[in-house]
mmJSON file of the N, C-alpha and C atoms, coordinates in Angstrom:
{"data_MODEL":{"atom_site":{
"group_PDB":["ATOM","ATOM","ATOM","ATOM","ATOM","ATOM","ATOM","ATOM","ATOM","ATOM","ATOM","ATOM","ATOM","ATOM","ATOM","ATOM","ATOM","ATOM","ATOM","ATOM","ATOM","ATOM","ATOM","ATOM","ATOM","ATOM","ATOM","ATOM","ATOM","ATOM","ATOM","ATOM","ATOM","ATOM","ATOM","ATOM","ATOM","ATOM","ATOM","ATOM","ATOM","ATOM","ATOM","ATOM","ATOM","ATOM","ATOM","ATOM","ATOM","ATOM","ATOM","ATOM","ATOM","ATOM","ATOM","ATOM","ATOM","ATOM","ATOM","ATOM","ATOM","ATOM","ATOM","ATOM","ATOM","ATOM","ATOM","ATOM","ATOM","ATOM","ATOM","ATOM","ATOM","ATOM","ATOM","ATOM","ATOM","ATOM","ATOM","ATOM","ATOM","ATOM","ATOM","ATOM","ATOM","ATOM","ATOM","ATOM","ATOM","ATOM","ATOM","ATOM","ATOM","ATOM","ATOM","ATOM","ATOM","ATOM","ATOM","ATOM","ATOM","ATOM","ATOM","ATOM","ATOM","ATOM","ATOM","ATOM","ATOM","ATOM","ATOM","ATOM","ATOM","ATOM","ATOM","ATOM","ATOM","ATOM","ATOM","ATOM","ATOM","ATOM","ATOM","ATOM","ATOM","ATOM","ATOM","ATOM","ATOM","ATOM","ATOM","ATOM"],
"id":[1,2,3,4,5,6,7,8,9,10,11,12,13,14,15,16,17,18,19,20,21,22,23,24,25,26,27,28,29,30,31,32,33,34,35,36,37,38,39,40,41,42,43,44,45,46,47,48,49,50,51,52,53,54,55,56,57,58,59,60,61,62,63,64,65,66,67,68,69,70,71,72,73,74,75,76,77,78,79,80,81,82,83,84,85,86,87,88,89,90,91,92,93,94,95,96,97,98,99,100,101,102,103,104,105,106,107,108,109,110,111,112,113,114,115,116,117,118,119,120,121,122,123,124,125,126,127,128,129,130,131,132],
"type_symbol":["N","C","C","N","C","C","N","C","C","N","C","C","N","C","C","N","C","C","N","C","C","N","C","C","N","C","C","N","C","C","N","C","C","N","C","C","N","C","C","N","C","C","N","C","C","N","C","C","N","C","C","N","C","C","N","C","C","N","C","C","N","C","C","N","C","C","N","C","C","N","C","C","N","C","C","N","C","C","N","C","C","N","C","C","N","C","C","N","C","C","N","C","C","N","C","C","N","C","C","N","C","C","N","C","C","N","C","C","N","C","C","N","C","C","N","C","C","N","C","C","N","C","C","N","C","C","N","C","C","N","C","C"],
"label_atom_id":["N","CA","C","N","CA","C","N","CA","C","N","CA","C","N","CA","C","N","CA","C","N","CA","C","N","CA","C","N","CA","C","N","CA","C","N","CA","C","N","CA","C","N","CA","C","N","CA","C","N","CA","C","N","CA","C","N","CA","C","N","CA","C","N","CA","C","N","CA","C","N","CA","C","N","CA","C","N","CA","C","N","CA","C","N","CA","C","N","CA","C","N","CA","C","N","CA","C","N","CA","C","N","CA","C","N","CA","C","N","CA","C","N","CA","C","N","CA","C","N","CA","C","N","CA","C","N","CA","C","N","CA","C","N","CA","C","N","CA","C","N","CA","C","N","CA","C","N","CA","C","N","CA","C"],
"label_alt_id":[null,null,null,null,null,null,null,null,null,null,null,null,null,null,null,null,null,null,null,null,null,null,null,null,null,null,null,null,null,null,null,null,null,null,null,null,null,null,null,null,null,null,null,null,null,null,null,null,null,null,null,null,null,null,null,null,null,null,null,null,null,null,null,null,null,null,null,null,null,null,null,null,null,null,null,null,null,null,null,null,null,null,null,null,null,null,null,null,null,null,null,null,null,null,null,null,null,null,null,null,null,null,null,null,null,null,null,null,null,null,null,null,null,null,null,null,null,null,null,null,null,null,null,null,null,null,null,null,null,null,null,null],
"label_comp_id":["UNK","UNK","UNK","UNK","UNK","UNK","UNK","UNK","UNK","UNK","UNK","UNK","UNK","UNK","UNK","UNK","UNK","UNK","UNK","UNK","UNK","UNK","UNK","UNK","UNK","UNK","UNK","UNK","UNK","UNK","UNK","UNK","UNK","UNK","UNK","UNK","UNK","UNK","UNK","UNK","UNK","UNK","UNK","UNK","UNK","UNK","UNK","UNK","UNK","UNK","UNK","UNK","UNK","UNK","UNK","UNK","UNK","UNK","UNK","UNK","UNK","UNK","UNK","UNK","UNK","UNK","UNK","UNK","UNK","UNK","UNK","UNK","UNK","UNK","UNK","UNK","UNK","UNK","UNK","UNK","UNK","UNK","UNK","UNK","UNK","UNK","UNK","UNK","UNK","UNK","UNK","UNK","UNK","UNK","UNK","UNK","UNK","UNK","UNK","UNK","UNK","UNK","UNK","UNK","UNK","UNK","UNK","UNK","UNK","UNK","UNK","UNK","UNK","UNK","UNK","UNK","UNK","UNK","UNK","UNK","UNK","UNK","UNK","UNK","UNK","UNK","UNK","UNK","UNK","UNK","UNK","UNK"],
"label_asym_id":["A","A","A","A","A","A","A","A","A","A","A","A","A","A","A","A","A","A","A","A","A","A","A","A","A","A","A","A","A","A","A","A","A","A","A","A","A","A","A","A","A","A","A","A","A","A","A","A","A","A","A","A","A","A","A","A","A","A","A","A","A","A","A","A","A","A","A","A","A","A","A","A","A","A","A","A","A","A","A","A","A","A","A","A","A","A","A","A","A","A","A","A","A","A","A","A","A","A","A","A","A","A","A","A","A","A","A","A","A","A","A","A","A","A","A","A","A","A","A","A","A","A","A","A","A","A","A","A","A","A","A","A"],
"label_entity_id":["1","1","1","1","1","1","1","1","1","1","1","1","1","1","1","1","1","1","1","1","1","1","1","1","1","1","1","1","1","1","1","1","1","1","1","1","1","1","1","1","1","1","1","1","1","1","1","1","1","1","1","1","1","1","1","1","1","1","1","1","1","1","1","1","1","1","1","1","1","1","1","1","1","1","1","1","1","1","1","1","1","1","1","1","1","1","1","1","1","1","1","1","1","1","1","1","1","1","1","1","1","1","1","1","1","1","1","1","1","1","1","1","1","1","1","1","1","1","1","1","1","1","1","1","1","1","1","1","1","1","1","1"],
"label_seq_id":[1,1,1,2,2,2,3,3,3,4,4,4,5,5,5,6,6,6,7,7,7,8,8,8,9,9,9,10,10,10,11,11,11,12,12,12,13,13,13,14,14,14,15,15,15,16,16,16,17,17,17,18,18,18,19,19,19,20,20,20,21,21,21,22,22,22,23,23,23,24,24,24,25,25,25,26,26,26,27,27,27,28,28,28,29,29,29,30,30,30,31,31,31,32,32,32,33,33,33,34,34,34,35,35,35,36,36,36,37,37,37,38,38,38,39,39,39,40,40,40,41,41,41,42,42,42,43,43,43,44,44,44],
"pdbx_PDB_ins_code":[null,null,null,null,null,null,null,null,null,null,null,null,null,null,null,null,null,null,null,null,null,null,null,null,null,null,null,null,null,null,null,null,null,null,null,null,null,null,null,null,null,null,null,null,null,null,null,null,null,null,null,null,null,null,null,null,null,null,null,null,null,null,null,null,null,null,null,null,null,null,null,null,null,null,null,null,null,null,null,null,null,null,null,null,null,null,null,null,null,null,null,null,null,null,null,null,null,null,null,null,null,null,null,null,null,null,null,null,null,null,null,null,null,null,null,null,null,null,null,null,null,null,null,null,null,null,null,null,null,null,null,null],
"Cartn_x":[86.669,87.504,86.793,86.895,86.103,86.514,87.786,88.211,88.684,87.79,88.471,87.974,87.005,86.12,87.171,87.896,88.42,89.831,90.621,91.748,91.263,90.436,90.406,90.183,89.702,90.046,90.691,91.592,93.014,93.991,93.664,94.774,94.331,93.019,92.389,92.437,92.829,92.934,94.101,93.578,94.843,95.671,95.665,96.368,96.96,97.033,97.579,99.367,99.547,101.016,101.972,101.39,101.301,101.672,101.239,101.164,101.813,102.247,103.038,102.462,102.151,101.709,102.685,102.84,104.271,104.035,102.411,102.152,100.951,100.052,98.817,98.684,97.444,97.489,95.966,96.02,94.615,94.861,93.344,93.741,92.391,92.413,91.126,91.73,90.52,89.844,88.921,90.238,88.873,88.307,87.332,86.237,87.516,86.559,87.695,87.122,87.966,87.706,87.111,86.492,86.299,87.201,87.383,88.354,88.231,87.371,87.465,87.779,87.985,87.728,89.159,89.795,90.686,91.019,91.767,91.877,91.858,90.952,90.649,89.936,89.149,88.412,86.779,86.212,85.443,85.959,87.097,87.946,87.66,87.453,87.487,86.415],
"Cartn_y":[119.953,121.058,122.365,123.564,124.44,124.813,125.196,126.078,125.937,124.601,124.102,124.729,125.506,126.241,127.379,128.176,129.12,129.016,127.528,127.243,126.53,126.218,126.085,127.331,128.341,129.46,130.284,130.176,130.229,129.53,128.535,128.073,128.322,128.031,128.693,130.191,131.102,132.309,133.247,133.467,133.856,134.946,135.757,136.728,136.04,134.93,134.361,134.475,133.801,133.537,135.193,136.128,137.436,138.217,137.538,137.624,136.83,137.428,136.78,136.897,136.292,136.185,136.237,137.574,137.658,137.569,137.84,138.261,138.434,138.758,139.554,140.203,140.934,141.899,141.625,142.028,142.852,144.098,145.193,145.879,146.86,147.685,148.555,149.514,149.828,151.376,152.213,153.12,153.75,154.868,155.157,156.314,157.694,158.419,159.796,160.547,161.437,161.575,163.412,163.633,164.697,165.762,167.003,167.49,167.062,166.234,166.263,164.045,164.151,162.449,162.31,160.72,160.567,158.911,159.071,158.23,156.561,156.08,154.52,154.379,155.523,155.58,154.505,154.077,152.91,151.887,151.716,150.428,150.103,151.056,150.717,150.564],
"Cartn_z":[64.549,64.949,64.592,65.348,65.146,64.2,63.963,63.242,61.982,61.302,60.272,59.183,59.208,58.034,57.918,58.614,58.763,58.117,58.573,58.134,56.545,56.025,54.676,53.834,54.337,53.578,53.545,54.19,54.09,53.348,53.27,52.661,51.112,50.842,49.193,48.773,50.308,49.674,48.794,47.823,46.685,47.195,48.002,48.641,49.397,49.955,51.205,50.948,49.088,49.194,49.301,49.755,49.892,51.358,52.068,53.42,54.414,55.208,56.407,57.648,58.616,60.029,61.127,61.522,62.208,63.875,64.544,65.513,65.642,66.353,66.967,68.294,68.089,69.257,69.487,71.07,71.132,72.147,71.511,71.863,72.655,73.512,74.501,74.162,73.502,72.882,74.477,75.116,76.293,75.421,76.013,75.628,76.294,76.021,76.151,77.351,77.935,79.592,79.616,80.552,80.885,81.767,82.477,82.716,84.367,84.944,86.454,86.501,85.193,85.255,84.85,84.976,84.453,83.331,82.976,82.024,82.12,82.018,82.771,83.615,84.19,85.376,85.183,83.854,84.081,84.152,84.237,84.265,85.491,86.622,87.943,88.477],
"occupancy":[1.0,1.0,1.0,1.0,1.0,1.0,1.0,1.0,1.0,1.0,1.0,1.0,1.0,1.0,1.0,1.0,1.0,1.0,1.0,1.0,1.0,1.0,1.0,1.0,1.0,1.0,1.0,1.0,1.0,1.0,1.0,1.0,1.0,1.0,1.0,1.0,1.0,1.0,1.0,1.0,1.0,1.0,1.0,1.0,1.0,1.0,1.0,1.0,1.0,1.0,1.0,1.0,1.0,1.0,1.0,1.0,1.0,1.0,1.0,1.0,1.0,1.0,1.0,1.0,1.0,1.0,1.0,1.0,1.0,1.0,1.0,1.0,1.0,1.0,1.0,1.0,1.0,1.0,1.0,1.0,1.0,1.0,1.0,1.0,1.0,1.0,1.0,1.0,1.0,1.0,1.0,1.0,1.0,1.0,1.0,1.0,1.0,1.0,1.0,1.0,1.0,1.0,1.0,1.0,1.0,1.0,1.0,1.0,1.0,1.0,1.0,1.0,1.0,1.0,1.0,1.0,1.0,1.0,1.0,1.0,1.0,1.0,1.0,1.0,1.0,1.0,1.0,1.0,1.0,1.0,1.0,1.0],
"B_iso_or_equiv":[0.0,0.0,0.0,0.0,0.0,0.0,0.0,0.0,0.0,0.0,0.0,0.0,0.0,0.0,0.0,0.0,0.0,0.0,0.0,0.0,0.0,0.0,0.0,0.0,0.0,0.0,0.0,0.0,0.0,0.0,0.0,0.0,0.0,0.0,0.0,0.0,0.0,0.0,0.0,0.0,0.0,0.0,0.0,0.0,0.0,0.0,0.0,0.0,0.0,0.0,0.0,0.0,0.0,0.0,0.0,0.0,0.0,0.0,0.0,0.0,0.0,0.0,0.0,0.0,0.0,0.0,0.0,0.0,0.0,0.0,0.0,0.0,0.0,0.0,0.0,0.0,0.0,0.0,0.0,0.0,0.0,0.0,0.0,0.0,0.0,0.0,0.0,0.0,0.0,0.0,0.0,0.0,0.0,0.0,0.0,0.0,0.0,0.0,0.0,0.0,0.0,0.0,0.0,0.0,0.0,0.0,0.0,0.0,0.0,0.0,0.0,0.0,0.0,0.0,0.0,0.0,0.0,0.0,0.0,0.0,0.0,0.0,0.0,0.0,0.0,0.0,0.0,0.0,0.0,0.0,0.0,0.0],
"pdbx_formal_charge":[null,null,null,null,null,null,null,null,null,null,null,null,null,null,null,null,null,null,null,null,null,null,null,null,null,null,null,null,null,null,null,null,null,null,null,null,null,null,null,null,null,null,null,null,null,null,null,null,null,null,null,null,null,null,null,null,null,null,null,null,null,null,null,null,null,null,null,null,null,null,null,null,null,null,null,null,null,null,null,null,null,null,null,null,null,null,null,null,null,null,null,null,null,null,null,null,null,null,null,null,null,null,null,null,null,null,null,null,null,null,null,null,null,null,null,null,null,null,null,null,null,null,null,null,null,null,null,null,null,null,null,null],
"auth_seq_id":[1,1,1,2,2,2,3,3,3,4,4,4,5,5,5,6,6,6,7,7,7,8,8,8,9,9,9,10,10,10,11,11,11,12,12,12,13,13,13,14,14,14,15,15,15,16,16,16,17,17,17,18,18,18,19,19,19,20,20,20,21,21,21,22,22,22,23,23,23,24,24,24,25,25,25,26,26,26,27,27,27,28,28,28,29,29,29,30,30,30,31,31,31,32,32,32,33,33,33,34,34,34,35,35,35,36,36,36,37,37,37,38,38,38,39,39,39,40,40,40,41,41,41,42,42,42,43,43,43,44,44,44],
"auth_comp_id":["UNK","UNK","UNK","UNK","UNK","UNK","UNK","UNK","UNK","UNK","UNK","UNK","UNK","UNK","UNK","UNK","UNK","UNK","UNK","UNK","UNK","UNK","UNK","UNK","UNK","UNK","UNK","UNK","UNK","UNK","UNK","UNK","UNK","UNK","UNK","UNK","UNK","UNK","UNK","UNK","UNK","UNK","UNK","UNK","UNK","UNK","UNK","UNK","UNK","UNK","UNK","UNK","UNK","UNK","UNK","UNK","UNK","UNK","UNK","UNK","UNK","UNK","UNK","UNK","UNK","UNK","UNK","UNK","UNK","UNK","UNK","UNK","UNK","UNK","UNK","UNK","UNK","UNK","UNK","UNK","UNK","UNK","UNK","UNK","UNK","UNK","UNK","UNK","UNK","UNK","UNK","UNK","UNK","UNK","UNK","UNK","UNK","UNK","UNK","UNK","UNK","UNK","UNK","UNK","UNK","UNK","UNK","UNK","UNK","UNK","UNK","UNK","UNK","UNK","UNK","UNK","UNK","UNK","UNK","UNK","UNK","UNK","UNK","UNK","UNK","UNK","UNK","UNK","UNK","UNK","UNK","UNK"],
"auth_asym_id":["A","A","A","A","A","A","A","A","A","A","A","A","A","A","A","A","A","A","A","A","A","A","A","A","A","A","A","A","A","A","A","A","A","A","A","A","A","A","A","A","A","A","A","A","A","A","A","A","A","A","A","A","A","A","A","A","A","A","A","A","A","A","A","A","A","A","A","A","A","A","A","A","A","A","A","A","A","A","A","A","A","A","A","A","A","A","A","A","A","A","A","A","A","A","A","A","A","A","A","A","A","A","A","A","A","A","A","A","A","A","A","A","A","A","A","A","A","A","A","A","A","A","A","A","A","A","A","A","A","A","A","A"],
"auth_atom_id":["N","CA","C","N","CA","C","N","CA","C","N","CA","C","N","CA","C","N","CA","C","N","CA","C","N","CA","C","N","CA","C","N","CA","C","N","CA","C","N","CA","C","N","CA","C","N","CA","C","N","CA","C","N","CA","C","N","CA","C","N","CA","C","N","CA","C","N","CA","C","N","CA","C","N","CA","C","N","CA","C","N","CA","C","N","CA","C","N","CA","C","N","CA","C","N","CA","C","N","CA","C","N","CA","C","N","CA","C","N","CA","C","N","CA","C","N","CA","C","N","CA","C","N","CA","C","N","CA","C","N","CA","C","N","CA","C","N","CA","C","N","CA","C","N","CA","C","N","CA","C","N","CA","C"],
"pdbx_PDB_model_num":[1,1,1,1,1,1,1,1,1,1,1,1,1,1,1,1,1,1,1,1,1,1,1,1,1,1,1,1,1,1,1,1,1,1,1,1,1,1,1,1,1,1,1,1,1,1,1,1,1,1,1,1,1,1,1,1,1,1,1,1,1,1,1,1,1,1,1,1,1,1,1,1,1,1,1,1,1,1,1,1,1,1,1,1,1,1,1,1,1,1,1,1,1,1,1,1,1,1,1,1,1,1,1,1,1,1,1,1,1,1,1,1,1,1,1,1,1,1,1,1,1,1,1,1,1,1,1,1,1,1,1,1]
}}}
């Protein structure tokens, strides 16, 4: 399993009983626009 290195340190990590996992995100960071450009325009 890939991800078994990942889920064992987790479960050994001492902050863990600390923390709750409620969700995730991801998220796009655009670059910032000029005054004749608009916002998302390399998107296209």
């Amino acid at each position: 399993m890939a991800n078994s290195g990942i889920t064992r340190v987790a479960e050994s990590d001492a902050m863990n009983r600390w923390l709750t996992t409620i969700g995730s995100a991801a998220y796009l960071i655009l670059p910032g626009v000029g005054e004749e450009d608009f916002l998302g325009e390399v998107m296209f």
